[in-house]
C-alpha atoms as a printed R data frame, in Angstrom:
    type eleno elety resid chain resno       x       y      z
1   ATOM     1    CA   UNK     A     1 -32.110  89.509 30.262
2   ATOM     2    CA   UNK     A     2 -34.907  91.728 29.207
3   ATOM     3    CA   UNK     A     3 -34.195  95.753 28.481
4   ATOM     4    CA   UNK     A     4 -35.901  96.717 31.626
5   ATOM     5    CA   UNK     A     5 -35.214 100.152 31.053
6   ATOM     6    CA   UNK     A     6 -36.955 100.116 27.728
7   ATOM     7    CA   UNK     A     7 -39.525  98.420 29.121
8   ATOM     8    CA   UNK     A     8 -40.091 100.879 32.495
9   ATOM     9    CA   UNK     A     9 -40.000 103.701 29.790
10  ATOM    10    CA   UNK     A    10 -43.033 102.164 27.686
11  ATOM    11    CA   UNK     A    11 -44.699 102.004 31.258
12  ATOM    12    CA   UNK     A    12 -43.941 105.368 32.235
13  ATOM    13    CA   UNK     A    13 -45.130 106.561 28.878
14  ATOM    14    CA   UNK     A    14 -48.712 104.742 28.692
15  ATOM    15    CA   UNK     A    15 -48.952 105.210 32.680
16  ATOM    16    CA   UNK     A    16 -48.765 101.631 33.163
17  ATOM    17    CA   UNK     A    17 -47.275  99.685 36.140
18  ATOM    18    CA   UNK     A    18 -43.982  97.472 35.740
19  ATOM    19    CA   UNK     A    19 -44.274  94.210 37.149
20  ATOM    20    CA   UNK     A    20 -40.651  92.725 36.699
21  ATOM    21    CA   UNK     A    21 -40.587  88.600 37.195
22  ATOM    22    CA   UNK     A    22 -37.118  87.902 39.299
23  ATOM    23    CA   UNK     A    23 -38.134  84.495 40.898
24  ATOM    24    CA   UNK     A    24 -35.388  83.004 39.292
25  ATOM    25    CA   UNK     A    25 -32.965  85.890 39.084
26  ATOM    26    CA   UNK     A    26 -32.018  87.226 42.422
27  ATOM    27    CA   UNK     A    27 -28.437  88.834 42.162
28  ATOM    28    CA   UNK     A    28 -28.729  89.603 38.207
29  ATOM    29    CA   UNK     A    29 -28.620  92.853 36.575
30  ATOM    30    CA   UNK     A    30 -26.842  94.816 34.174
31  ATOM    31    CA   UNK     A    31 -23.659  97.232 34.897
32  ATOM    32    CA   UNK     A    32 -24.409 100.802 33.076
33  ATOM    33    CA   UNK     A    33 -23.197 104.370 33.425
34  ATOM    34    CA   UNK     A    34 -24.065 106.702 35.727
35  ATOM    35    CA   UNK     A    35 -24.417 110.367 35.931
36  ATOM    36    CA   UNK     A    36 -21.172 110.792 37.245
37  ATOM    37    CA   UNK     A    37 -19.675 108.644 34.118
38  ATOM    38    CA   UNK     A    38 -18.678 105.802 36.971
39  ATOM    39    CA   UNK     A    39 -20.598 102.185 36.014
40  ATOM    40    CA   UNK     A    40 -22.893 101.184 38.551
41  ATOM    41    CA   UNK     A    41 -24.856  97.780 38.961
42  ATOM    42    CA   UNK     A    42 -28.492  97.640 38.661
43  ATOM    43    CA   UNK     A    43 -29.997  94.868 39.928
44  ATOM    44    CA   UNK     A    44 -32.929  92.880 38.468
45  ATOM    45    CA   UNK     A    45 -36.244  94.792 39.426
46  ATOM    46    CA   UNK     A    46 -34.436  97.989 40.184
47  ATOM    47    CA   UNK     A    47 -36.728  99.780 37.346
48  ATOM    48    CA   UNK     A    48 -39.902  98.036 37.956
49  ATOM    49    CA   UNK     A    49 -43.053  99.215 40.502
50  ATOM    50    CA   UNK     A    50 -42.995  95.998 41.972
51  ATOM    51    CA   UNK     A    51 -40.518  93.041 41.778
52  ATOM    52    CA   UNK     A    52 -41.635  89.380 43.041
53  ATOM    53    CA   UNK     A    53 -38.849  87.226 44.211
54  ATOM    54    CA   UNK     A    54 -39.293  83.001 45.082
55  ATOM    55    CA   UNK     A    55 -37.590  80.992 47.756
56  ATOM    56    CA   UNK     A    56 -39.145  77.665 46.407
57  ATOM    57    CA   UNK     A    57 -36.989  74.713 47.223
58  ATOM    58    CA   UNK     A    58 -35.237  74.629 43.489
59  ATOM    59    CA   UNK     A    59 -34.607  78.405 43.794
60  ATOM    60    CA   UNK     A    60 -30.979  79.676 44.389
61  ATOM    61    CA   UNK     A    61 -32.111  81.196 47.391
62  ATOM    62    CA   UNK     A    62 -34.721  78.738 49.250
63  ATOM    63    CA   UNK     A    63 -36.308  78.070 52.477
64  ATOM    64    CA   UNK     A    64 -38.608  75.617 51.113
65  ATOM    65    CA   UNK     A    65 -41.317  77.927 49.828
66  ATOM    66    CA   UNK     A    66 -42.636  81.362 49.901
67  ATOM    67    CA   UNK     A    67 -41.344  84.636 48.730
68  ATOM    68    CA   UNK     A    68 -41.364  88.148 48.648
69  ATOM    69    CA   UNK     A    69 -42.544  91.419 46.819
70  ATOM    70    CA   UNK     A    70 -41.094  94.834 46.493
71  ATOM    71    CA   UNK     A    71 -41.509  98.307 45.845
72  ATOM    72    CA   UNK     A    72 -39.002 101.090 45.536
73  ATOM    73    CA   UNK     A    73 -42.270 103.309 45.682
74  ATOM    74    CA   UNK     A    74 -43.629 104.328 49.239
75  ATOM    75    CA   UNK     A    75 -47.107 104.613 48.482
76  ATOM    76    CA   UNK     A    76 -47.102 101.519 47.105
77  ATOM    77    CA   UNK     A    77 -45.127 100.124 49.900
78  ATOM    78    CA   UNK     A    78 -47.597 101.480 52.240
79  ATOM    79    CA   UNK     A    79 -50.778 100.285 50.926
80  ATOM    80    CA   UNK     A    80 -49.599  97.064 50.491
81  ATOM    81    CA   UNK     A    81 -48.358  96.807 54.492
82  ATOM    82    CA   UNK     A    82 -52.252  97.676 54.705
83  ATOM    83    CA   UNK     A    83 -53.232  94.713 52.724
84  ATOM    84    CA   UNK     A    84 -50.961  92.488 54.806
85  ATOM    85    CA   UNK     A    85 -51.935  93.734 58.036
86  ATOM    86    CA   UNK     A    86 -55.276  92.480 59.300
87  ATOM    87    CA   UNK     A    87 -54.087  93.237 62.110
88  ATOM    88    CA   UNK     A    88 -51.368  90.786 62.365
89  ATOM    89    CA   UNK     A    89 -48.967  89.661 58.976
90  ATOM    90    CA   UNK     A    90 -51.686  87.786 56.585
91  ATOM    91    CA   UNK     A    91 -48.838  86.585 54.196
92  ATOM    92    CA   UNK     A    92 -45.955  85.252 56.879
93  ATOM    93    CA   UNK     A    93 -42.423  83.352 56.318
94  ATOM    94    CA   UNK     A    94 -41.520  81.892 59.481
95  ATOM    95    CA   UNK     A    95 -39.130  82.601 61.899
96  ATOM    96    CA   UNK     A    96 -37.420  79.377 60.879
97  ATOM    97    CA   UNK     A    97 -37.815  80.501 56.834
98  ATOM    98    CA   UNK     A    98 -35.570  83.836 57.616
99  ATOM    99    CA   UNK     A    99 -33.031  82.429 59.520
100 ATOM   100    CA   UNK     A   100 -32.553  79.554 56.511
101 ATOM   101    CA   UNK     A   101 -32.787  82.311 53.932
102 ATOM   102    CA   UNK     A   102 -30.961  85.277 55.584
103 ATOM   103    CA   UNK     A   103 -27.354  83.493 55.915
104 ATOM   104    CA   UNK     A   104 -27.507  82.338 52.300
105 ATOM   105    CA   UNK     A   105 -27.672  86.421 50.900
106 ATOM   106    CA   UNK     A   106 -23.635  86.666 51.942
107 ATOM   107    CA   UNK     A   107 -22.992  83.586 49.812
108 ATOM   108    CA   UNK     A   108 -25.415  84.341 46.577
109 ATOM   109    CA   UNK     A   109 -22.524  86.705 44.733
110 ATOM   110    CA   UNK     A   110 -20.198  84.245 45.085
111 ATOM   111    CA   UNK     A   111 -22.428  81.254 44.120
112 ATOM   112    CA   UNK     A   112 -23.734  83.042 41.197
113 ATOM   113    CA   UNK     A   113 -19.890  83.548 39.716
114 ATOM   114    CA   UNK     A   114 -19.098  79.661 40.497
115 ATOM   115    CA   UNK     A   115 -22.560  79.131 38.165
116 ATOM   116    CA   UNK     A   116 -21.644  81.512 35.619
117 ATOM   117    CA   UNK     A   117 -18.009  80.377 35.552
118 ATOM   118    CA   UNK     A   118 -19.159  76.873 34.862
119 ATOM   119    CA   UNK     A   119 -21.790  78.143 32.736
120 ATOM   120    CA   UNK     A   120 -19.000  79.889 30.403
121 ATOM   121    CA   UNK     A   121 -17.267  76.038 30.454
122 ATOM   122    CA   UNK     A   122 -19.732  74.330 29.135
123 ATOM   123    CA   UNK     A   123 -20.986  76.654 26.403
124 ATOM   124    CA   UNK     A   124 -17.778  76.140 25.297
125 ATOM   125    CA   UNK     A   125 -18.048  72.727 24.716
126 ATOM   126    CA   UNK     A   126 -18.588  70.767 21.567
127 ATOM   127    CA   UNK     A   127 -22.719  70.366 21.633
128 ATOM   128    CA   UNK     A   128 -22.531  70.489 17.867
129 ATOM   129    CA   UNK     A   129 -21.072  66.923 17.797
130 ATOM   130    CA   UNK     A   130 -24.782  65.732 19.152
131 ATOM   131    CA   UNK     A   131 -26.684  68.259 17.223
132 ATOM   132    CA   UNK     A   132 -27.254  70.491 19.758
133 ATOM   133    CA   UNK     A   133 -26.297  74.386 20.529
134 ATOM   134    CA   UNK     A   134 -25.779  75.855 24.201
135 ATOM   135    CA   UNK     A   135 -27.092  79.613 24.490
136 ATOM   136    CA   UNK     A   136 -24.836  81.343 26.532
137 ATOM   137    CA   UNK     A   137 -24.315  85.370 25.616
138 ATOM   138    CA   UNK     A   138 -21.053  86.029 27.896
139 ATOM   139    CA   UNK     A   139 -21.787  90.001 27.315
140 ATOM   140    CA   UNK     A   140 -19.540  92.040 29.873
141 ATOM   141    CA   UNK     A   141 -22.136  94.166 30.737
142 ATOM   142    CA   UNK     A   142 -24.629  91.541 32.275
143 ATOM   143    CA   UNK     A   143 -23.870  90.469 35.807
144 ATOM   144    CA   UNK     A   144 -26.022  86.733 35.672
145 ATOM   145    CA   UNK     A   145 -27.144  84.492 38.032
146 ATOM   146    CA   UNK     A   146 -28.118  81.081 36.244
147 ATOM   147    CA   UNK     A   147 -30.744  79.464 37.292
148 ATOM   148    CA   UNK     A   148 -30.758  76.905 34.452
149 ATOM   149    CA   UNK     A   149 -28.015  76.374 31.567
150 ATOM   150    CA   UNK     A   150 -29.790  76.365 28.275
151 ATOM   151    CA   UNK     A   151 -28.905  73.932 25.444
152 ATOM   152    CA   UNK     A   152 -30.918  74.087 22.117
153 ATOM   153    CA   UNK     A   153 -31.173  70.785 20.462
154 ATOM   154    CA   UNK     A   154 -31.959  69.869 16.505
155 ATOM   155    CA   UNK     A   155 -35.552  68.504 17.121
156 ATOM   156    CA   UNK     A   156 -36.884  66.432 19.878
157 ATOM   157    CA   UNK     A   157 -35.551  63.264 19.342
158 ATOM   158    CA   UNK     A   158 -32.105  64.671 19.695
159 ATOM   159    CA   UNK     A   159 -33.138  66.083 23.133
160 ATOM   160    CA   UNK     A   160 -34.376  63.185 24.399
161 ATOM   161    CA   UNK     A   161 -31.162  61.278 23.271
162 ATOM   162    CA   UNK     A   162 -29.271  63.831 25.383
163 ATOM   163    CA   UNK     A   163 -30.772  64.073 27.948
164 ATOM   164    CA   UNK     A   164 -30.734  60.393 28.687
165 ATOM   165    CA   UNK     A   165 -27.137  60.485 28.177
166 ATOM   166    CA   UNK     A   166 -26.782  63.319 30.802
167 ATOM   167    CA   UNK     A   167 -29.818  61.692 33.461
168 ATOM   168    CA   UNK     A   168 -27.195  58.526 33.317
169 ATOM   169    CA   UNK     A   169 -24.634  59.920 34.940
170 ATOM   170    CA   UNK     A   170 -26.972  61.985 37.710
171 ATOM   171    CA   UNK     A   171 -26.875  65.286 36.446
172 ATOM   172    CA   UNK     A   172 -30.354  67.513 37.233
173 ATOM   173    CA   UNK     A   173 -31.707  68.677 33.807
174 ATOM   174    CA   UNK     A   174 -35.100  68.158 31.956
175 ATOM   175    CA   UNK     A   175 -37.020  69.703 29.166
176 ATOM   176    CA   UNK     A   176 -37.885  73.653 28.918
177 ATOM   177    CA   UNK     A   177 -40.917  75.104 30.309
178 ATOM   178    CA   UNK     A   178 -43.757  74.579 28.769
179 ATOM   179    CA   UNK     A   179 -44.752  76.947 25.902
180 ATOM   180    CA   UNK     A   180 -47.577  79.298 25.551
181 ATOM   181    CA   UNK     A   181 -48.433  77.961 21.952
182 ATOM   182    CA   UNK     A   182 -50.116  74.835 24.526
183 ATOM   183    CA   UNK     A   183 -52.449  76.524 26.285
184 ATOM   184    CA   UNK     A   184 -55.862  77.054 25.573
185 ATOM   185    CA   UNK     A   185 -57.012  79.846 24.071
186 ATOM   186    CA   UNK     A   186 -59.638  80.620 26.883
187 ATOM   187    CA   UNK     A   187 -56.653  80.791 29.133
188 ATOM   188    CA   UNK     A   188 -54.470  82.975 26.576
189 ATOM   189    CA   UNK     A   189 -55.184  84.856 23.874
190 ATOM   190    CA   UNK     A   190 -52.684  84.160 20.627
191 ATOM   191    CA   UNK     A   191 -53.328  86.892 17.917
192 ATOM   192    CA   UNK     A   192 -50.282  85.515 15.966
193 ATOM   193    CA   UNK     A   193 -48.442  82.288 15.556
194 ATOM   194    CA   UNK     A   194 -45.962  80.978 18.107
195 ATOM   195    CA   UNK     A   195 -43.958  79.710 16.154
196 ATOM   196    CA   UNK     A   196 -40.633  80.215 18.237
197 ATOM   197    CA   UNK     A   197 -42.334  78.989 21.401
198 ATOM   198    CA   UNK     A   198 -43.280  75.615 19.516
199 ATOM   199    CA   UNK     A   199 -39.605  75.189 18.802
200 ATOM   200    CA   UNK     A   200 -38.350  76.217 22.020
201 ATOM   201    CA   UNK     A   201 -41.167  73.508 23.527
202 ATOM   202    CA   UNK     A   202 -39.957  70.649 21.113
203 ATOM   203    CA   UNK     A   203 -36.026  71.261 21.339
204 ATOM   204    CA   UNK     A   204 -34.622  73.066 24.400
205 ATOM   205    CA   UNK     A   205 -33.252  71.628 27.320
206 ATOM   206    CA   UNK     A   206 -31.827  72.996 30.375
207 ATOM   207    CA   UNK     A   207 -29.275  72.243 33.369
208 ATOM   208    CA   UNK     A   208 -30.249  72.764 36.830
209 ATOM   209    CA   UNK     A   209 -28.216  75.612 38.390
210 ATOM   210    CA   UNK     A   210 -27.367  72.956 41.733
211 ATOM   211    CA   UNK     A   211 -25.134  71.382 38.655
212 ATOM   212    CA   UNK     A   212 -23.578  74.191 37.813
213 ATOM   213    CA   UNK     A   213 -21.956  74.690 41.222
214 ATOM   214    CA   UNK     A   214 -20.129  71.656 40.590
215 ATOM   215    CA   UNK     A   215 -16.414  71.939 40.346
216 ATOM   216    CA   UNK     A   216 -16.478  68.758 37.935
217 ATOM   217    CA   UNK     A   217 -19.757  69.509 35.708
218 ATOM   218    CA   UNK     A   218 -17.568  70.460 32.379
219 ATOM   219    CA   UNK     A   219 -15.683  67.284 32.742
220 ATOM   220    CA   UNK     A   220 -18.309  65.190 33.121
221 ATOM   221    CA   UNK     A   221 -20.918  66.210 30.442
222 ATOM   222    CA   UNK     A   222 -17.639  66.795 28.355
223 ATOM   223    CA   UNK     A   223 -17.351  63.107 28.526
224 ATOM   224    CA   UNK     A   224 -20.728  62.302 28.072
225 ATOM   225    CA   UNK     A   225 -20.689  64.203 24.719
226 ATOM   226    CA   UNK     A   226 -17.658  62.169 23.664
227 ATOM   227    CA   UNK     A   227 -19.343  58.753 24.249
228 ATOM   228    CA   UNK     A   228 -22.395  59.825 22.532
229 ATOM   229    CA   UNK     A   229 -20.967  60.991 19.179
């Protein structure tokens, strides 16, 4: 996860506003000290001016689409209920959106240990054997909530290899998201190489997190590894 504290500092410093992405992370965040010398958890977006959230259908908290934005800031809360009000709500879920979504918030802590939990299996398992490497940093501190399991391969033909072996036997996975070293440079400036991002574009792969909730996923890619060495 990113140092958001770092980063809300740098903001704070050059009077910028923090922005923090948690489409994909709701339920994350990082266990620290507090005044008091007790650890306290704070959640993804805790340190940012506004936080966006995603309920897409592949999101670990979904009613199909839409999503939300926050603010722990009341002016900005309150020109932003402006914005939306004109004079009714401009930006709606539905009725039938929150009462899909709402029940599922009592589950998420629990679903996001089962993911992590399997997520911990399978990074122990022996990826080297098909020239691979998962990245999994179990650091005590983080509180995670995998959306995707990420497994760096040698080069692109070895990805592809794997994950035909792992599309075989139904598991959801595919290929990273597409790097910033492919877009055009009207869309994005690139005042250095990206290097890293080519890499990451040619060799990662990832898991889908509906996989990881499976009480059988380390068995069965462990013996899809076996039959591919």
């Amino acid at each position: 996860m990113a140092d958001s504290h770092a980063l809300a500092e740098l903001c704070r410093q050059r009077r910028w506003w923090l922005i923090e992405d948690a489409c994909q992370a709701i339920g994350a965040g990082r266990t620290q000290p507090a005044a008091t010398g007790q650890l306290v958890f704070v959640p993804v977006g805790a340190m940012a001016d506004w936080t966006t959230y995603s309920f897409g259908g592949s999101k670990p908290l979904t009613c199909g689409n839409g999503g939300a934005l926050a603010t722990g800031v009341e002016g900005k809360f309150q020109k932003l209920k402006g914005m939306v009000d004109r004079p009714s709500d401009a930006f709606p879920l539905s009725p039938l959106q929150c009462a899909a979504l709402l029940p599922q918030l009592s589950w998420l802590t629990r679903m996001n240990q089962i993911r992590c939990e399997n997520a911990t299996r399978l990074s122990e398992l022996d990826w080297a054997s098909v020239g691979c490497t998962a990245i999994w940093n179990d650091d005590p501190t983080d509180v995670r909530a995998p959306y995707k399991f990420p497994v760096m391969a040698r080069d692109a033909p070895t990805r592809a290899n794997v994950l035909q072996a792992l599309r075989s036997r139904q598991l959801p996975c595919g290929e990273g998201f597409r790097a910033m070293h492919r877009t055009s440079d009207r869309r994005s400036d690139k005042p250095v190489p990206l290097t890293n991002a080519e890499k990451l574009s040619d060799s990662l792969l990832v898991i889908d997190h509906r996989a990881l909730l499976s009480p059988d996923i380390t068995e069965r890619i462990r013996e899809c590894l076996v039959e591919m060495r």
